[in-house]
C-alpha positions as CSV (number, residue, x, y, z in Angstrom):
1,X,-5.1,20.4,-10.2
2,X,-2.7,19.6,-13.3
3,X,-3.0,16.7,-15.8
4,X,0.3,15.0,-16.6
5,X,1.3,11.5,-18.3
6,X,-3.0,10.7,-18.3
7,X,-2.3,11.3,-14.6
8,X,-3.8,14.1,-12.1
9,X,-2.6,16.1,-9.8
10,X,-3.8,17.5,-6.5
11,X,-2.7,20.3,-5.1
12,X,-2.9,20.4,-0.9
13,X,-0.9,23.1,-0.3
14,X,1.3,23.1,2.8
15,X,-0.1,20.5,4.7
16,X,0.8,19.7,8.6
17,X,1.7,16.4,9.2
18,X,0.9,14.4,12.2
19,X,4.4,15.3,13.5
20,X,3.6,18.7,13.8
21,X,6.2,19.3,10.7
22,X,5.0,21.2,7.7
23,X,5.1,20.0,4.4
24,X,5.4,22.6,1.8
25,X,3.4,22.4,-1.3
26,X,2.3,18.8,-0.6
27,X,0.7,17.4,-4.0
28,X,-1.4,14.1,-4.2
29,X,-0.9,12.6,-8.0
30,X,-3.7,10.0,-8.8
31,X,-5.1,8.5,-11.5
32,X,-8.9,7.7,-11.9
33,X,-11.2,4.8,-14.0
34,X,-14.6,4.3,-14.6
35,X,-17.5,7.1,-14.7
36,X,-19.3,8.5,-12.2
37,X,-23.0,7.3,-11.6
38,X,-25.5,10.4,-10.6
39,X,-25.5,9.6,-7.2
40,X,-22.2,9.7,-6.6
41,X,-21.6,6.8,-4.6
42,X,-19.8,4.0,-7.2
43,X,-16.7,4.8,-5.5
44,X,-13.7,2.5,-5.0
45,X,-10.7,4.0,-3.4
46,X,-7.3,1.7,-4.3
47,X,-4.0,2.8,-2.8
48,X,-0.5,1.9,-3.9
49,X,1.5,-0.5,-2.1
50,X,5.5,-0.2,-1.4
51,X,7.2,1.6,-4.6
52,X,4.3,0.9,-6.8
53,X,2.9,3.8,-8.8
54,X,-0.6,3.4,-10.4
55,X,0.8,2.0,-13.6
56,X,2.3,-1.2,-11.1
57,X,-1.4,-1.8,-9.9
58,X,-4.1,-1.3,-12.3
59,X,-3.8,-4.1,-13.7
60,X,-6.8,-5.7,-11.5
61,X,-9.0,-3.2,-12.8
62,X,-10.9,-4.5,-15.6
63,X,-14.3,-5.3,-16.9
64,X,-13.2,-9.0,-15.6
65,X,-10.9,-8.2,-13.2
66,X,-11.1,-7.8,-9.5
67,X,-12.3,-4.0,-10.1
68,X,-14.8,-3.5,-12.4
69,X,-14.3,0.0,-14.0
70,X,-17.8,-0.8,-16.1
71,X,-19.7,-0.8,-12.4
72,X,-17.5,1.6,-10.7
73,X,-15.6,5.1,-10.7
74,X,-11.9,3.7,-9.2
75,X,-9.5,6.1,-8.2
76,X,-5.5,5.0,-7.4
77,X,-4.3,7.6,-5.3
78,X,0.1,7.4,-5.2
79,X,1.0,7.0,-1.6
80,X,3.7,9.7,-0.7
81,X,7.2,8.7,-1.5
82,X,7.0,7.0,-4.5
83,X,8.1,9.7,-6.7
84,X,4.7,10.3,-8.7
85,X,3.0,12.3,-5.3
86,X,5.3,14.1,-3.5
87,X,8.8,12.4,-2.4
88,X,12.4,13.5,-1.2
89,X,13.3,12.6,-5.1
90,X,10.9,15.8,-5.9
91,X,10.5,18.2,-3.5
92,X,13.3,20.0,-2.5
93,X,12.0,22.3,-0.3
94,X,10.6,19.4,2.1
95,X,14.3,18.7,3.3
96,X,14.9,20.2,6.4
97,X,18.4,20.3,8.2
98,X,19.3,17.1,5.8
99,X,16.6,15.4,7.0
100,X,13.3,14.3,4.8
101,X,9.9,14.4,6.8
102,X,8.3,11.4,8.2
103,X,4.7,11.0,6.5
104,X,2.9,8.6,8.1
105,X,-0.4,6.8,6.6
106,X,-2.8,9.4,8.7
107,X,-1.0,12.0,6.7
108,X,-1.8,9.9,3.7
109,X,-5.1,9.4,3.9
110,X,-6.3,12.4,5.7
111,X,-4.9,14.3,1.9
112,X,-6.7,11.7,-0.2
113,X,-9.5,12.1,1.8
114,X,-9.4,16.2,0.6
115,X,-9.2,15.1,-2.8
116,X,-12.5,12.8,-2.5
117,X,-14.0,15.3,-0.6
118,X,-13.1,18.7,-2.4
119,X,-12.2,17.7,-5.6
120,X,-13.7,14.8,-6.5
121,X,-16.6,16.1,-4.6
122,X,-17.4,12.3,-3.1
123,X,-19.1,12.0,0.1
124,X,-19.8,7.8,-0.1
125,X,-17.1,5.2,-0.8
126,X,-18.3,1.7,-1.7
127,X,-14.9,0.0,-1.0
128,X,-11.2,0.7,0.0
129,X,-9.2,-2.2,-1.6
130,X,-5.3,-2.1,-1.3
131,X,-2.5,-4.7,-0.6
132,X,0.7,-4.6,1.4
133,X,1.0,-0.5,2.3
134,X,-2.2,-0.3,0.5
135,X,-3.8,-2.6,2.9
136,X,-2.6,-0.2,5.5
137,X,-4.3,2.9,4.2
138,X,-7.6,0.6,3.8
139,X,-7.4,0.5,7.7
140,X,-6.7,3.6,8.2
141,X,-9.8,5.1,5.9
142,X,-11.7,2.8,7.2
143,X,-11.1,3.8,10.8
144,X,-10.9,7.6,10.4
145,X,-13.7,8.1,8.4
146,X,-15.9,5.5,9.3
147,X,-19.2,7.6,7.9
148,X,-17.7,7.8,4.7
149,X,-16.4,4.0,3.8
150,X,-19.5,1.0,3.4
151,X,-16.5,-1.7,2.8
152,X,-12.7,-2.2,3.1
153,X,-10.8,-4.8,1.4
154,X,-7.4,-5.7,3.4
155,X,-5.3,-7.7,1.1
156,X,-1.7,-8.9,3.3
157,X,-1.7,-5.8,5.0
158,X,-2.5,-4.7,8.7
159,X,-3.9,-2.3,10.8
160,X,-0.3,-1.4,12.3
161,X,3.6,-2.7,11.3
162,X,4.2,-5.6,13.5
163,X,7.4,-6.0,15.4
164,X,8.7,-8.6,13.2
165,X,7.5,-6.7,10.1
166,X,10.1,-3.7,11.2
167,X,12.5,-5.7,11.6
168,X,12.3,-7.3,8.2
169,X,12.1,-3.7,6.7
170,X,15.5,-3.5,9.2
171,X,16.7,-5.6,6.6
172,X,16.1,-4.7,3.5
173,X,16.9,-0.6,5.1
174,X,20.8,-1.9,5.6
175,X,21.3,-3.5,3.1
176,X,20.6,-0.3,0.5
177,X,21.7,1.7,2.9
178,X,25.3,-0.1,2.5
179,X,25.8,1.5,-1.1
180,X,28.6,3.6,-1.1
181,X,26.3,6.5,-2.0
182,X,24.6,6.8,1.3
183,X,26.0,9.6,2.8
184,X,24.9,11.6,6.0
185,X,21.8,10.3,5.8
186,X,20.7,10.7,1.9
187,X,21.6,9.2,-1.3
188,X,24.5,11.9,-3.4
189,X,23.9,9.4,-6.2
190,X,21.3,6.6,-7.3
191,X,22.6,3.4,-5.5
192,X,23.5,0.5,-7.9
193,X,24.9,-2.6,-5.4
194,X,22.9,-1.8,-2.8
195,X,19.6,-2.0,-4.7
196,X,20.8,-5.3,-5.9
197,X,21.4,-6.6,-2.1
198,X,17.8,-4.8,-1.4
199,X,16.3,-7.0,-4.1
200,X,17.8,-10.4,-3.3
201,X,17.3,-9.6,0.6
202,X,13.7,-8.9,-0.1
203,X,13.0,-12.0,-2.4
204,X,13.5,-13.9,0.6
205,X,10.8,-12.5,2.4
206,X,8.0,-11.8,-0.5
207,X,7.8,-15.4,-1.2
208,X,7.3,-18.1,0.8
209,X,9.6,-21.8,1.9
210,X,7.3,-23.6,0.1
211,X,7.6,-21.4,-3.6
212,X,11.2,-22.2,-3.0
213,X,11.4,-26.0,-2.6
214,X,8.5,-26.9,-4.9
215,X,10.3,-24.3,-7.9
216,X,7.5,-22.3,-8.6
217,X,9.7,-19.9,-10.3
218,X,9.4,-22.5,-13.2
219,X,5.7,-21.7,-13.5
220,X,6.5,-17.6,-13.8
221,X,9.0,-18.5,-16.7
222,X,12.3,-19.0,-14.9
223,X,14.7,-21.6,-15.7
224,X,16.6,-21.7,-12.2
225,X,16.2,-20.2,-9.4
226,X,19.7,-17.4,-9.6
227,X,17.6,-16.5,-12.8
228,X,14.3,-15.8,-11.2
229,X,16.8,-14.1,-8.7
230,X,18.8,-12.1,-11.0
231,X,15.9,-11.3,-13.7
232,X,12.9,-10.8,-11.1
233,X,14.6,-9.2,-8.0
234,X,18.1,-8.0,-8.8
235,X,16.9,-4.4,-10.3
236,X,13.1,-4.8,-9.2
237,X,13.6,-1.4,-7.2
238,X,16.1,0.6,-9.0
239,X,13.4,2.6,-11.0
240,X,12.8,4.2,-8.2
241,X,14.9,6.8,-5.9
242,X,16.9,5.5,-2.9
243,X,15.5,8.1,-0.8
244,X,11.9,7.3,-1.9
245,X,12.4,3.8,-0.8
246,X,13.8,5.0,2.5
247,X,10.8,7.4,2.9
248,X,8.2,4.8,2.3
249,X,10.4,2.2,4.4
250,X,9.8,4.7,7.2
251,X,6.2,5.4,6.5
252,X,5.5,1.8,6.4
253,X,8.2,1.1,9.8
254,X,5.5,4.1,11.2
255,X,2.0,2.1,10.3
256,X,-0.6,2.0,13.1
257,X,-3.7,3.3,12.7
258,X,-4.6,4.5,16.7
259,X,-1.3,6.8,16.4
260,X,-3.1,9.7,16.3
261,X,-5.0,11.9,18.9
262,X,-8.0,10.3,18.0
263,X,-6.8,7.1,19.8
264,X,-4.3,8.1,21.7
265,X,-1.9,5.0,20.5
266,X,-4.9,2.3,21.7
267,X,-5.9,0.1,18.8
268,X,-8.6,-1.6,20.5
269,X,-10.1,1.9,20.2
270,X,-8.8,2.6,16.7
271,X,-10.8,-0.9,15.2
272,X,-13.9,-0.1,17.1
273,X,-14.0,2.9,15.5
274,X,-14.8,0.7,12.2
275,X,-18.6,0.2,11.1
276,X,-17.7,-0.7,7.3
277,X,-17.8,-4.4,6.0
278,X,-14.4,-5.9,6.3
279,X,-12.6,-8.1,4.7
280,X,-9.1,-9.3,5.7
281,X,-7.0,-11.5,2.8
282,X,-3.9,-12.2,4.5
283,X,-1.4,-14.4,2.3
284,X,-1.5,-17.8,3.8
285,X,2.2,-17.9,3.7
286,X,2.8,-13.9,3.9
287,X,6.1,-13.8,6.1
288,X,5.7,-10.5,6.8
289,X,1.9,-9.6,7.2
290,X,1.3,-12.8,9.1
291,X,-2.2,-14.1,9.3
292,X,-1.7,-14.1,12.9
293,X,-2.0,-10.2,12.8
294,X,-4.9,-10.1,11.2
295,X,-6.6,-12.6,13.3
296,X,-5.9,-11.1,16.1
297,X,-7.6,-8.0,15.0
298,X,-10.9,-9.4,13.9
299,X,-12.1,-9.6,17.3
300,X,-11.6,-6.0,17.7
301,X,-13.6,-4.7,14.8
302,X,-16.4,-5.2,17.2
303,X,-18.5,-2.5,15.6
304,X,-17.9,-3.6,12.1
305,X,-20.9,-4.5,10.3
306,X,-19.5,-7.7,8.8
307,X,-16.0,-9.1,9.6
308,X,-14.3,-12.0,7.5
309,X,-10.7,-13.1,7.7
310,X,-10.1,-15.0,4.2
311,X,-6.5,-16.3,3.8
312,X,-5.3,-16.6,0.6
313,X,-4.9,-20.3,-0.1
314,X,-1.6,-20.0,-2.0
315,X,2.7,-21.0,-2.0
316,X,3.1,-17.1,-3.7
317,X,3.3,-15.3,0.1
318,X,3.2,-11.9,0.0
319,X,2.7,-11.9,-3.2
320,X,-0.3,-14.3,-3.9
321,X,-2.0,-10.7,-2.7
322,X,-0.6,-9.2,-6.3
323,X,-1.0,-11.7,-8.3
324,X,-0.5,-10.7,-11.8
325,X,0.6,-14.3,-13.1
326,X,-1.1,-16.3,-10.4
327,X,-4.6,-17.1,-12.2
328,X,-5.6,-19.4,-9.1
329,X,-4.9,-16.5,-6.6
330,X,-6.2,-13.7,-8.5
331,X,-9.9,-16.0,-9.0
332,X,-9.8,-16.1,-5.4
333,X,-9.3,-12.0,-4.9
334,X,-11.9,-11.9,-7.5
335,X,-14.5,-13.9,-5.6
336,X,-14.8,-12.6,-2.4
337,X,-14.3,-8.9,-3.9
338,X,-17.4,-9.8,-5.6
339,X,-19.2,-11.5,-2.5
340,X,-18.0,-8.6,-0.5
341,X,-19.3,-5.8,-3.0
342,X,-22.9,-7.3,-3.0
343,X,-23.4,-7.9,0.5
C-alpha cells in the first residue's frame, strides 16, 4: 500500500476477473475519514459513482452532513476506471489485443472487499451508501457478502442496468465515440467535440422535464438555460480520459448483481441473498434509474431485515441523489440516513 495526493493505495495484485481475464497489477486507490472505534465495526463503505473520484463525493461527509465522520470510520473506495484505481488511462499492460478488459461491479467489490478484509482488517460494515454506479456496488456488497453488511443505502441506483438504462448509456457511448480521435476502438488523443456532445446528450437525461420548464437552472446560478448548458455540462467530463469513460460506460452497461456463479444470472436469487436493512432512494424523476426498478425489487429482498423504498421528492432527477446545491434534497438523504443508521 502507497500513500499519494492524502490518498491510499491498494495493491491486489493480478486479480482474475469474472470474465475469466486477468488483470495485471490491479490496484484499488481509496481514501478514508473518521477513526476507528475499538470494536471495529463504525464502518461505512461509500463507492464512487460514474467518473467521480473521491474528491467529487465527499462532500456529504461531515459532522452535519449525510456521513458523520465524528461517529464513523468512512472509506471511499474509486470504482475501476476512473483514473485514480486502475483504468485503460493507467495501466498499460491491461490492454490486450487493443482491447481494454471488462470489469464488472463483482470484480469491484469482490477487491474492495480484500482491502476491508486484509488491510483495513474490518470484518462488520454498518452501511454501504453510494448513488448512481455507487448505488450499484451497494447491491452488490450487500448481496455477496451478506454476513458482512448490517445496512445498505441505495441512492438512484439498481440492483442490475435496465434495458432502457443501456440504451441511454447507447447514447451518450456514440456520441463521444464520434470524435475524430476514436480510432479502432481507443482514443489516440483526448476527445474535445465529442466530450462536448457527451455532455449536452447527458444533461438531457440527468435532469428531469420538470427542472427544464420551471428553470431551475436559475436557482444553481444560471442565467439561461445554453449557459447552464455550456457552463455546467459542456466540459463536465473532459477531466477525465475517453477510455475511462468508455470503461466505466461498460461496467455500468454490465451491472446485475446475480451475474455471477453464485446466481447463475437469476436475480430473484441474487436479492434473497440480502439480510441487511435496505434502503432504496430512487430520484422521483430519475430518467434513468426509474423508480419502477427499484419497486419492483423490494418484493424480492424477501430476506432483508427491513426494506423501504423512499423516493426522493424532488424536480433535480438523477441528480436530486447528489445534491450538492439542493439543500431540500440533501435534508431529505440526511434524514432517512439517520433513521436508517439507528434502526
Amino acid at each position: 500500500m502507497t500513500e499519494t495526493d492524502h490518498y491510499a493505495t491498494f495493491d491486489a495484485g493480478d486479480v482474475q476477473l469474472v470474465s475469466g481475464q486477468v488483470f495485471p497489477t490491479m490496484k484499488l486507490a481509496y481514501k478514508t475519514y473518521g477513526s476507528l472505534n475499538a470494536a471495529r465495526d463504525n464502518v461505512i463503505v461509500y463507492p464512487t459513482s460514474f467518473s467521480a473520484q473521491h474528491v467529487d463525493t465527499h462532500w456529504l461527509i461531515a459532522p452535519d452532513g449525510v456521513l458523520d465522520p465524528e461517529r464513523y470510520f468512512i472509506v471511499i473506495p474509486n470504482l475501476f476506471g476512473n483514473g485514480l484505481s486502475s483504468s485503460p488511462s493507467n495501466s498499460p499492460d491491461a490492454w490486450s489485443d487493443g482491447r481494454y478488459p471488462l470489469v464488472t461491479y463483482h470484480d469491484a467489490v469482490a477487491v474492495q472487499h480484500r482491502l476491508l478484509v486484509e488491510h483495513l482488517q474490518v470484518e462488520r460494515i454498518e452501511l454501504v451508501y453510494g448513488w448512481s454506479m455507487g448505488g450499484m456496488q451497494a447491491y452488490h456488497w450487500a448481496a455477496l457478502y451478506p454476513d458482512m453488511v448490517e445496512r445498505v443505502a441505495v441512492v438512484c441506483g439498481s440492483a442490475r442496468c435496465a434495458p432502457f438504462n443501456h440504451v441511454f448509456l447507447e447514447g451518450v457511448k456514440a456520441a463521444i465515440q464520434a470524435d475524430p480521435a476514436y480510432q479502432n476502438g481507443r482514443f489516440v488523443t483526448q476527445p474535445t467535440v465529442g466530450m462536448r456532445a457527451m455532455g449536452r446528450v447527458y444533461a438531457g437525461w440527468a435532469l428531469s422535464h420538470a427542472f427544464y420548464r420551471e428553470e431551475a437552472w436559475r436557482g444553481l446560478g444560471y442565467v439561461s438555460c445554453e449557459d447552464f448548458l455550456t457552463r455546467s455540462w459542456d466540459g463536465a467530463f473532459a477531466r477525465r480520459a475517453g477510455d475511462d469513460l468508455l470503461a466505466q460506460i461498460a461496467t455500468w452497461q454490465n451491472g446485475d448483481v446475480s451475474a455471477c456463479a453464485r446466481f447463475g444470472g437469476d436475480l430473484t436469487k441474487a436479492l434473497a441473498a440480502i439480510t441487511a436493512r435496505v434502503l432504496l432512494m430512487p430520484g422521483a424523476t430519475d430518467s434513468y434509474f426509474q423508480p419502477s426498478d427499484n419497486a419492483d425489487e423490494l418484493p424480492l429482498l424477501v430476506n432483508a431485515r427491513s426494506s423501504e423504498l423512499a423516493p426522493i421528492p424532488s424536480i433535480y432527477g438523477h441528480r436530486a441523489g447528489n445534491p450538492i446545491h439542493i439543500p431540500a434534497d440533501r435534508a431529505f438523504l440526511r434524514q432517512k440516513v439517520e433513521e436508517l443508521l439507528t434502526s
